[in-house]
Backbone as CSV, one residue per row, in Angstrom:
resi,resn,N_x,N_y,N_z,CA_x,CA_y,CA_z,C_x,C_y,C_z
1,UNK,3.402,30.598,20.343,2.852,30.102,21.614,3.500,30.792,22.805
2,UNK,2.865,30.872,24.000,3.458,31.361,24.842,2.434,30.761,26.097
3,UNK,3.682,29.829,26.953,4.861,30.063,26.939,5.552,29.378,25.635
4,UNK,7.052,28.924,25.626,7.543,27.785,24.950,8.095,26.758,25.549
5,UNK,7.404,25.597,25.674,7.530,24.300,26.183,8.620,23.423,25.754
6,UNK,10.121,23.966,26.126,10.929,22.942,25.154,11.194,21.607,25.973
7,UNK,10.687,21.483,26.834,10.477,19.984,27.792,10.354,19.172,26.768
8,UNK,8.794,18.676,26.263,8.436,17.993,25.468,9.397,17.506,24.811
9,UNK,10.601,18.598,23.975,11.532,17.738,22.755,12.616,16.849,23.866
10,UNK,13.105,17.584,24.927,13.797,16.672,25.947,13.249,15.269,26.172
11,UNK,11.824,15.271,26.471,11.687,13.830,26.787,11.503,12.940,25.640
12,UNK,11.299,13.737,24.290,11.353,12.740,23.102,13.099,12.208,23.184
13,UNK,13.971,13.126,23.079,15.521,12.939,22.693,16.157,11.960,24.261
14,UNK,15.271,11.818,24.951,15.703,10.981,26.012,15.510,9.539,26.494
15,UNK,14.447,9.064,25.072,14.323,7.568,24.876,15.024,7.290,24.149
16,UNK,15.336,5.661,24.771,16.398,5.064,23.724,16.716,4.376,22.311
17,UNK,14.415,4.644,22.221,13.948,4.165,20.875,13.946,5.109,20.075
18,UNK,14.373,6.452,20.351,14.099,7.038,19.375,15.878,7.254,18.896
19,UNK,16.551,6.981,19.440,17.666,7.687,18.847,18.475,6.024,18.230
20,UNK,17.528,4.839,18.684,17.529,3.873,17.752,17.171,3.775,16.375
21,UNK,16.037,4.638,16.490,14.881,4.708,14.669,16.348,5.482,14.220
22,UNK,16.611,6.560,14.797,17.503,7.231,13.914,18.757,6.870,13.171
23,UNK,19.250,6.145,14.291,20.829,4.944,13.619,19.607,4.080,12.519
24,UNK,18.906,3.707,12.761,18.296,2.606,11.483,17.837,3.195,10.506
25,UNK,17.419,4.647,10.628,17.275,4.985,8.903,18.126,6.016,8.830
26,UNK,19.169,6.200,8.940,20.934,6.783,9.109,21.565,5.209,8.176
27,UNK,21.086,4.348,8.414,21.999,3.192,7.755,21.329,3.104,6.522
28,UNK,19.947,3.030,6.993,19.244,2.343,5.695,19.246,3.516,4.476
29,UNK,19.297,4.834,4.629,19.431,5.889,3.701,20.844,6.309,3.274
30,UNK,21.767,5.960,4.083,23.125,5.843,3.357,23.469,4.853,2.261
31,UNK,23.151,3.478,2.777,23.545,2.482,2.002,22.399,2.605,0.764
32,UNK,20.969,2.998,0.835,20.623,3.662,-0.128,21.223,4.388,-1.559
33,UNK,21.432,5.735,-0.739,21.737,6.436,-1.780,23.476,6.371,-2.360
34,UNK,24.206,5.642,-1.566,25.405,4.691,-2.231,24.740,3.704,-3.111
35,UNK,24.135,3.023,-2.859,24.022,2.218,-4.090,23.101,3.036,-5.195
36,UNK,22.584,4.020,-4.938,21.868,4.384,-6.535,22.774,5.695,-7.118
37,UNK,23.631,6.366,-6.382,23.978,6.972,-7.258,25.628,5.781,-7.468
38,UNK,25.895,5.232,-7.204,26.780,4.013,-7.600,25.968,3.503,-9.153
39,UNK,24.962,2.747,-9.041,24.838,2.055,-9.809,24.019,2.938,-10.799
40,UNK,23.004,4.461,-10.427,22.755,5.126,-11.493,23.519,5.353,-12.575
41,UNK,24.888,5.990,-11.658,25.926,6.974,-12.737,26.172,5.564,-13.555
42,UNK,26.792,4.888,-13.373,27.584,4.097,-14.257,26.347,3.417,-15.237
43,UNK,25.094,3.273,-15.038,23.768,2.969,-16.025,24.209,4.394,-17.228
44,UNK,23.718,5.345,-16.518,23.518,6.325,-17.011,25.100,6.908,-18.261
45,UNK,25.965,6.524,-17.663,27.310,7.241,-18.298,27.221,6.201,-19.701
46,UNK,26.750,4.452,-19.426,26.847,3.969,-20.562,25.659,4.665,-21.677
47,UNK,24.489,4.333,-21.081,23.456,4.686,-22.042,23.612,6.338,-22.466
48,UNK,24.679,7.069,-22.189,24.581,8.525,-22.857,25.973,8.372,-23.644
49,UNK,27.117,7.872,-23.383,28.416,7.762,-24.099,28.693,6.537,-25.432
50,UNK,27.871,5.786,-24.734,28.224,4.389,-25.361,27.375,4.539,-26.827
51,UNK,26.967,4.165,-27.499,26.052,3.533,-28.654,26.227,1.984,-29.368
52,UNK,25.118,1.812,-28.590,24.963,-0.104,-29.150,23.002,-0.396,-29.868
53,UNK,23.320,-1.425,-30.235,21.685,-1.735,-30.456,20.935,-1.625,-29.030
54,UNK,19.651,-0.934,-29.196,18.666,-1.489,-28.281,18.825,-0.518,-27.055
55,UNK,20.183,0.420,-27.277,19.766,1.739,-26.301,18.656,2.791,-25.762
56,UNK,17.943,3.043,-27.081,16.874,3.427,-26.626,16.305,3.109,-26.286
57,UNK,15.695,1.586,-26.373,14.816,0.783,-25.596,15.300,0.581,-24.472
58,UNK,15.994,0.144,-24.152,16.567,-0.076,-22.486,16.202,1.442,-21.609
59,UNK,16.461,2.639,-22.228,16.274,3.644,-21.686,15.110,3.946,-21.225
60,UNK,14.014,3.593,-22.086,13.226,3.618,-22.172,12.630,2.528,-21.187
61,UNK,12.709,1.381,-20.675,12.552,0.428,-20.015,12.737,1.404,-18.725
62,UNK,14.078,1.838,-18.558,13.869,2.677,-17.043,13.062,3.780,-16.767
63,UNK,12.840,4.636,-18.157,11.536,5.214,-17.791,10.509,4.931,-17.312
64,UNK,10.146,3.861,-17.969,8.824,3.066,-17.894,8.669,2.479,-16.362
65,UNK,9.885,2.576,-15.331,9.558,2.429,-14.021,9.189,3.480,-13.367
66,UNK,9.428,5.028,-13.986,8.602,5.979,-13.241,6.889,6.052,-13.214
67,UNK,6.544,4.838,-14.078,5.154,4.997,-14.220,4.226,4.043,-13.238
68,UNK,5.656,2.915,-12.742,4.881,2.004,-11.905,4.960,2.461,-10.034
69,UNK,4.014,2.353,-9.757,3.725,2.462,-8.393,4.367,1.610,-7.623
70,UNK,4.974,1.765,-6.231,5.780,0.735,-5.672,4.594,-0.034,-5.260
71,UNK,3.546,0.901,-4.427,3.117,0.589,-3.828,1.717,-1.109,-4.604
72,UNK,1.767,-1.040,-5.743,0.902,-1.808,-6.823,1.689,-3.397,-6.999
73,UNK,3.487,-3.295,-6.687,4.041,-4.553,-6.430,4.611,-4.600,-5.033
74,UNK,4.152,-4.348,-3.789,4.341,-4.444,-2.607,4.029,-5.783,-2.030
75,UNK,3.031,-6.744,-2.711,2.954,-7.858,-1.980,3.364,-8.560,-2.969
76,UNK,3.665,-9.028,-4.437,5.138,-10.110,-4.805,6.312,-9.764,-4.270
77,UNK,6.439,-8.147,-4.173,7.878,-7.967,-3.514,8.440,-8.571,-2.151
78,UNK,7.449,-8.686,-1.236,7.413,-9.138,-0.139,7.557,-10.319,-0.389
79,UNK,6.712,-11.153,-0.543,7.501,-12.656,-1.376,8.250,-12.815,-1.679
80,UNK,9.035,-11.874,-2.453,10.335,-12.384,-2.570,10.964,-12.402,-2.079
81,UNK,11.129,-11.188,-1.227,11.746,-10.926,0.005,11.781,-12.012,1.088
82,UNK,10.459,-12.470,1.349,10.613,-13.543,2.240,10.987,-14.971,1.543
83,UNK,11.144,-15.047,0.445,11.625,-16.522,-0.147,13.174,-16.670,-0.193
84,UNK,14.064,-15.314,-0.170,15.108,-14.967,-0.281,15.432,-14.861,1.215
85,UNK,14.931,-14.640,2.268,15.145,-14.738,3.340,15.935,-13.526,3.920
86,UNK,15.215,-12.189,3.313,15.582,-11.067,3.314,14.825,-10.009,4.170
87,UNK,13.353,-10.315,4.972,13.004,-9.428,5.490,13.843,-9.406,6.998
88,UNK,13.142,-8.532,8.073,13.506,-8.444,8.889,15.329,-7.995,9.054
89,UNK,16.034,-7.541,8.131,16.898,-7.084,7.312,16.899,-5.953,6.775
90,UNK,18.465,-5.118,6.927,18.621,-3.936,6.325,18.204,-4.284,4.651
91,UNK,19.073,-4.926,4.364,19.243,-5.726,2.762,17.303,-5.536,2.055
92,UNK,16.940,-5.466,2.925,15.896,-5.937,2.778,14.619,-4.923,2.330
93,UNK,15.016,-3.400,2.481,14.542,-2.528,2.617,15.648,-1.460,1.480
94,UNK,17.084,-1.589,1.386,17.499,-1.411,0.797,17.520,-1.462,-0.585
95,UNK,17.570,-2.479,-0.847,17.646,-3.067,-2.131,16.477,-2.814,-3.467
96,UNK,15.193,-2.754,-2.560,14.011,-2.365,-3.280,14.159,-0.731,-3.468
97,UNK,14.207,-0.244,-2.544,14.412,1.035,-2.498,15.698,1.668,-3.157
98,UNK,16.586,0.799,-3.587,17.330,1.313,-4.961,17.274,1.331,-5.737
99,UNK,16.366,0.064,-6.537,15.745,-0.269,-7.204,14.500,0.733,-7.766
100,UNK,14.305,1.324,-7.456,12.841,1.781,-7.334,12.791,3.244,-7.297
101,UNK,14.273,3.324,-6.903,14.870,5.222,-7.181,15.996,5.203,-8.510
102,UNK,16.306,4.105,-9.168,17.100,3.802,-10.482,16.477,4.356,-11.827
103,UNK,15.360,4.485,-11.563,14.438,5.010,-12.795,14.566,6.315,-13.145
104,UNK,14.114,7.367,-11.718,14.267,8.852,-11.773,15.823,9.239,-11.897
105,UNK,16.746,8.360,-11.407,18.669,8.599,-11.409,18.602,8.954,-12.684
106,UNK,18.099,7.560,-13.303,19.256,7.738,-14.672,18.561,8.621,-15.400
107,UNK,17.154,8.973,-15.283,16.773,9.804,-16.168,16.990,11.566,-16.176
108,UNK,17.663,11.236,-14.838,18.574,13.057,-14.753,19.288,12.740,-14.746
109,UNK,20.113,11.600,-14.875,21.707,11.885,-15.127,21.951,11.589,-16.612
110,UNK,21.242,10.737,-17.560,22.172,10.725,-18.744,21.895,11.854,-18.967
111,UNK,20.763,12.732,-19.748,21.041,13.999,-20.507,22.289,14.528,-19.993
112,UNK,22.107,15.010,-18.579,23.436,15.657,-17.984,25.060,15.420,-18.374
113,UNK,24.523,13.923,-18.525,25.990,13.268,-18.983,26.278,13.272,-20.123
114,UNK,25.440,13.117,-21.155,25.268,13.266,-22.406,25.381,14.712,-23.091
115,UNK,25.451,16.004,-22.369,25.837,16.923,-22.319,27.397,17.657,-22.805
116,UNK,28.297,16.570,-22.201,29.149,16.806,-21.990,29.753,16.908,-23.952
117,UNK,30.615,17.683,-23.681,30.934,17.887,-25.669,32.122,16.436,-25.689
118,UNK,32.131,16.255,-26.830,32.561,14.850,-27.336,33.968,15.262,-27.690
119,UNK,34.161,16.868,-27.949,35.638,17.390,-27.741,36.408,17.369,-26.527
120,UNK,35.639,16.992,-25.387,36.392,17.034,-24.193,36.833,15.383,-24.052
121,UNK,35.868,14.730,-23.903,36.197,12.967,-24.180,37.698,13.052,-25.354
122,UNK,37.365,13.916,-26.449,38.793,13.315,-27.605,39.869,13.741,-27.020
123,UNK,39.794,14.608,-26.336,41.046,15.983,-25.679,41.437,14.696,-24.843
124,UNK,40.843,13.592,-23.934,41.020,13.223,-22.654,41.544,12.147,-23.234
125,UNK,41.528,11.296,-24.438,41.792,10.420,-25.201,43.169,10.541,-25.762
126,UNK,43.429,11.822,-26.242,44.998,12.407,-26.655,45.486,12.367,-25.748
127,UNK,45.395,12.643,-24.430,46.483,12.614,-23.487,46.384,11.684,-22.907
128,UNK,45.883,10.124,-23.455,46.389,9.072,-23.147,45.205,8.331,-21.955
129,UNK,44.326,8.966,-21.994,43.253,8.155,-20.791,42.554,7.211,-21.502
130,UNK,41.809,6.369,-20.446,41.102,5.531,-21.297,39.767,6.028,-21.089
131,UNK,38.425,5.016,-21.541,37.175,5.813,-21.536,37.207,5.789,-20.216
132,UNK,37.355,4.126,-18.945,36.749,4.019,-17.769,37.528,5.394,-16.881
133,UNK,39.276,6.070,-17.189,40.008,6.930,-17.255,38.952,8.646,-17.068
134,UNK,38.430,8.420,-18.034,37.619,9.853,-18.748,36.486,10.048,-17.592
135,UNK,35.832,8.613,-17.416,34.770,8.725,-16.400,35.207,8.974,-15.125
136,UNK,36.123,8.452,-15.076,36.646,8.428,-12.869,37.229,10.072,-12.957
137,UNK,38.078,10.134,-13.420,38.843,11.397,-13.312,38.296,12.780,-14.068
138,UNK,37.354,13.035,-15.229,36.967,13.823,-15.472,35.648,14.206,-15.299
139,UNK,34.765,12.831,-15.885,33.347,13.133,-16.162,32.827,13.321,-14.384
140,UNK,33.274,12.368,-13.587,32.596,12.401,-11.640,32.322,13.877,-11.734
141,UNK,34.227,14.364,-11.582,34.230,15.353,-10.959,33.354,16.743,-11.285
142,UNK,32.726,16.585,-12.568,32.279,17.606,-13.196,30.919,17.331,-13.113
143,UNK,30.572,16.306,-12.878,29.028,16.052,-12.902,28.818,16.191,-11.206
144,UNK,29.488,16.196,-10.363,29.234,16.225,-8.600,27.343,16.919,-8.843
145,UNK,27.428,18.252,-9.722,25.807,18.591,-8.940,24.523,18.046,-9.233
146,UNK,24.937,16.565,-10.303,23.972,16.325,-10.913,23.841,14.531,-9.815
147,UNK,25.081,14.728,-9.495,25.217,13.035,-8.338,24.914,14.026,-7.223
148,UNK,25.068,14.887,-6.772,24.166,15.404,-4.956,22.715,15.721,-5.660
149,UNK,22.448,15.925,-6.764,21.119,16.051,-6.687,20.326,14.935,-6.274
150,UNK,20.756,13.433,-7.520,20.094,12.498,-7.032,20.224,11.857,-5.774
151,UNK,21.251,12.153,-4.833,21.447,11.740,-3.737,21.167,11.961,-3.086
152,UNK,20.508,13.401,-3.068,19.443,14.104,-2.282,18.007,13.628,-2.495
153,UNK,17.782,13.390,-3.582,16.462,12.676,-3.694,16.244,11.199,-3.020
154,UNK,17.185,10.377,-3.615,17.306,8.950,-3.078,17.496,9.105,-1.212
155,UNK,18.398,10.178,-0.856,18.131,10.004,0.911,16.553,10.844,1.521
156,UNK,16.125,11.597,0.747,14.970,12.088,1.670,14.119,11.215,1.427
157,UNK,13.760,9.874,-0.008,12.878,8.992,-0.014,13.406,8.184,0.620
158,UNK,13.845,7.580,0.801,14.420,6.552,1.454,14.299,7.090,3.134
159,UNK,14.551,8.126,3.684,14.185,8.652,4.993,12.983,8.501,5.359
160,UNK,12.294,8.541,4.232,10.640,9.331,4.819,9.844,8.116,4.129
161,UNK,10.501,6.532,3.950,10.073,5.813,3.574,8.958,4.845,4.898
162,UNK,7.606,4.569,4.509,6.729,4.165,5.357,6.214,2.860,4.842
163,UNK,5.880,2.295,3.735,5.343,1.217,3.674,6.129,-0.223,3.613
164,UNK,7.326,-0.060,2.831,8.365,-1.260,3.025,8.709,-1.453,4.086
165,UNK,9.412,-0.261,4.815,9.775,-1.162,6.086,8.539,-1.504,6.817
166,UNK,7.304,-0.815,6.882,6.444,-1.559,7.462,6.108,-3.191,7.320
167,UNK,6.418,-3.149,5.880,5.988,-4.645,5.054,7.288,-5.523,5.804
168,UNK,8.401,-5.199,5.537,9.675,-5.680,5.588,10.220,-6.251,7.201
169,UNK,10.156,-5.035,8.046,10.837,-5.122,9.011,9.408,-5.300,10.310
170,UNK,9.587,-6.007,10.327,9.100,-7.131,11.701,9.017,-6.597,13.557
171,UNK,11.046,-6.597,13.170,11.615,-6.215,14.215,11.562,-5.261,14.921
172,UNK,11.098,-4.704,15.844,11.202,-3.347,16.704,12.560,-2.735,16.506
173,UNK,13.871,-3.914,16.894,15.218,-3.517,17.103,15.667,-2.555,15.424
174,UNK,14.601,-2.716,14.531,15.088,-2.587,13.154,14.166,-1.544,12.759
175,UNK,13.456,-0.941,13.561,12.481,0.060,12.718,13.407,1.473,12.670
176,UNK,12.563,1.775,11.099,13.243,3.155,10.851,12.673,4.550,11.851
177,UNK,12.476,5.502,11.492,12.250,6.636,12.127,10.209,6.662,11.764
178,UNK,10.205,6.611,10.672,8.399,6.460,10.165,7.591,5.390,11.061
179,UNK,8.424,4.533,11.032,8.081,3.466,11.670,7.550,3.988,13.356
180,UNK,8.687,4.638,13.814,9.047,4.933,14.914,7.923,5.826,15.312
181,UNK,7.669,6.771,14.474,6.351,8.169,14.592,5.184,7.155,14.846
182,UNK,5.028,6.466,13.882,3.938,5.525,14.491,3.548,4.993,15.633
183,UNK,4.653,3.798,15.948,4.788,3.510,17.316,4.589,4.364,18.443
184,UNK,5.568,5.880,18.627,5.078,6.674,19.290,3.306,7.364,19.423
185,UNK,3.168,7.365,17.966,1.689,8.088,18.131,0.927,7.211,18.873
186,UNK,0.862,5.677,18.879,-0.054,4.784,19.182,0.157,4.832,20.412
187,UNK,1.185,4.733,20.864,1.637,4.482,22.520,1.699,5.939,23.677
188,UNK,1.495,7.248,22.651,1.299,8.290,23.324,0.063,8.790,22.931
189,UNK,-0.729,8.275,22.668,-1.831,8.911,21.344,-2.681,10.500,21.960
190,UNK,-2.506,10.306,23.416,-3.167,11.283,24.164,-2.344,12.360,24.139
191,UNK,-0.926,12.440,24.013,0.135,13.305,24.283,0.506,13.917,22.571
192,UNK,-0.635,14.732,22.434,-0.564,15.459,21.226,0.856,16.442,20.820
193,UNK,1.341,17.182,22.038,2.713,17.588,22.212,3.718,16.573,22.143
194,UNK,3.471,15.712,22.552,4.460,15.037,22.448,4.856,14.226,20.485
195,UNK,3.852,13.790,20.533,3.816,13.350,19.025,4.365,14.534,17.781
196,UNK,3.941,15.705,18.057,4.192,16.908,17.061,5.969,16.938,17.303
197,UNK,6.233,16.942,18.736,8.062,16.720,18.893,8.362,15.947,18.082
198,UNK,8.225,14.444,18.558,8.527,13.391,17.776,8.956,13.602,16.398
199,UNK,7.366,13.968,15.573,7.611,14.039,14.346,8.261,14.975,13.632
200,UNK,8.404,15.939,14.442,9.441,17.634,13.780,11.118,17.159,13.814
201,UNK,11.517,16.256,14.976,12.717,15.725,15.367,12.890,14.956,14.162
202,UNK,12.383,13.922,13.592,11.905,13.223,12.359,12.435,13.355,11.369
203,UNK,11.944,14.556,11.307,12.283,15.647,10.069,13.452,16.350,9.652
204,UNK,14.116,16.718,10.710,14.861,17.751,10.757,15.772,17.119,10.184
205,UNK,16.835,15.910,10.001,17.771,15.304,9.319,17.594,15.437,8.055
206,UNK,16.574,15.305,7.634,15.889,15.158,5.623,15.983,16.862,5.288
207,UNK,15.509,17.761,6.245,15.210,18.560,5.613,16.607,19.603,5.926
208,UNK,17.200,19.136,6.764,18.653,19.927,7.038,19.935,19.219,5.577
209,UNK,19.560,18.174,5.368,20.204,17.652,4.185,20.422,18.351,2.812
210,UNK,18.501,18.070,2.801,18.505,19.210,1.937,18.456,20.569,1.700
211,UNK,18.643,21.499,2.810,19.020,22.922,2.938,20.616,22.868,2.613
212,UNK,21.413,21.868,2.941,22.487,22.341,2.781,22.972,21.839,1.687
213,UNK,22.276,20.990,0.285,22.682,20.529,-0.816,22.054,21.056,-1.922
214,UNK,21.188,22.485,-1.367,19.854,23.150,-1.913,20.773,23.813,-3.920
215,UNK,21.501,24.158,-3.528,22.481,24.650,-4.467,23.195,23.946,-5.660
216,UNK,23.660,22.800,-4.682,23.981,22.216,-6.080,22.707,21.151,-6.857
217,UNK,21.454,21.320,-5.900,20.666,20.288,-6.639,20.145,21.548,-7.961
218,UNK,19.869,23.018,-7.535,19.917,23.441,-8.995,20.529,23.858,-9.925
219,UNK,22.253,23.619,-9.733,23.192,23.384,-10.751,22.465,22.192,-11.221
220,UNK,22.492,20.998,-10.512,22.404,19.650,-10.818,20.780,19.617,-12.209
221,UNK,20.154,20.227,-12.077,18.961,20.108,-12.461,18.939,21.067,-14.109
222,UNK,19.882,21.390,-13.690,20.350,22.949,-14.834,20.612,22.789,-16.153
223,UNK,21.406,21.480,-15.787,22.728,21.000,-17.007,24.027,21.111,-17.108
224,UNK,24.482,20.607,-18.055,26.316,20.370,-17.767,27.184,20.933,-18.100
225,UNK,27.395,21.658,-19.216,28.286,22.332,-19.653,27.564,23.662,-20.141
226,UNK,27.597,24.775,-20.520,27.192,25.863,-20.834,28.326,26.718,-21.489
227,UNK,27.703,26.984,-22.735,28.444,27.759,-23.517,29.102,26.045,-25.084
């Protein structure tokens, strides 16, 4: 284009709603992807290390959530949400949305984890560790590209999430950034420049995330040990 109009992004970055959406899905995508790669890895480290009855089925149970649509239990979820007295709430938007990224975790992290040779666990055992030992201090540190992968996944969904918090959050003071594109489009709808700012500004957090975690998500995707 010519000229280049960088006005437009000034007067987006100069309301106070927008750099509100951003603290609210800055919270809601942290505490996110803390709780799923929290509660993935440690799913995942049992069902690939451990062996008990009924492992495969359970595994299989979390597969079986990549097949369901969020969007197909969006109104019991909401019910519950509101019987629990959870909308209008971070908790509230969170929680489903960890839930709901637990399926794709564990199913790239056990193989990964399960990877690992069973000579390195005995080696870690001789020198006196225990299993929970083996996991904190050996298995984390070695698996890091397979936990930024999913953590990269769990924060750009969780960023670029549009229908829960719509369902969920009520509050203006509480809307995320999607939320926020909306609001703007409706209330500027004529200001076509302006909206294209908006939504590129939007963006740029998710997709700067993942430019700079681009690397280890394809270690992470690769596998674990080699050779």
């Amino acid at each position: 284009p010519d000229p280049w109009v960088w006005e437009t992004y000034g007067r987006v970055v100069r309301q106070p709603t927008f750099w509100r959406d951003v603290a609210n899905s800055t919270i809601v995508a942290l505490a996110t992807t803390v709780g799923v790669v929290a509660l993935g890895v440690c799913a995942a480290f049992a069902l690939a290390r451990y062996k008990f009855r009924g492992r495969e089925g359970l595994y299989a149970f979390f597969t079986l959530g990549l097949l369901f649509p969020a969007a197909a239990g969006i109104l019991p979820l909401y019910l519950l949400l509101r019987d629990l007295h959870l909308t209008n709430t971070y908790l509230g938007v969170i929680i489903p949305q960890v839930a709901f990224q637990l399926p794709i975790t564990i199913v790239i992290l056990r193989p990964f984890l399960a990877a690992f040779p069973d000579e390195l666990e005995d080696a870690a055992f001789i020198d006196g560790t225990s299993r929970l030992g083996f996991f904190w201090r050996i298995l984390l540190p070695l698996s890091r590209p397979a936990l930024v992968t999913v953590g990269v996944l769990a924060f750009v969904a969780s960023w670029n999430a549009f229908l829960l918090p719509l369902l969920v959050l009520q509050n203006n003071d509480l809307h995320t950034l999607p939320l926020g594109v909306q609001n703007f489009s409706a209330q500027y709808s004529q200001d076509t420049a302006g909206i294209l700012a908006y939504t590129s500004l939007a963006m740029m957090p998710a997709l700067l995330f993942f430019s700079l975690a681009e690397r280890q998500i394809v270690g992470g995707l690769q596998g674990a040990v080699k050779g």
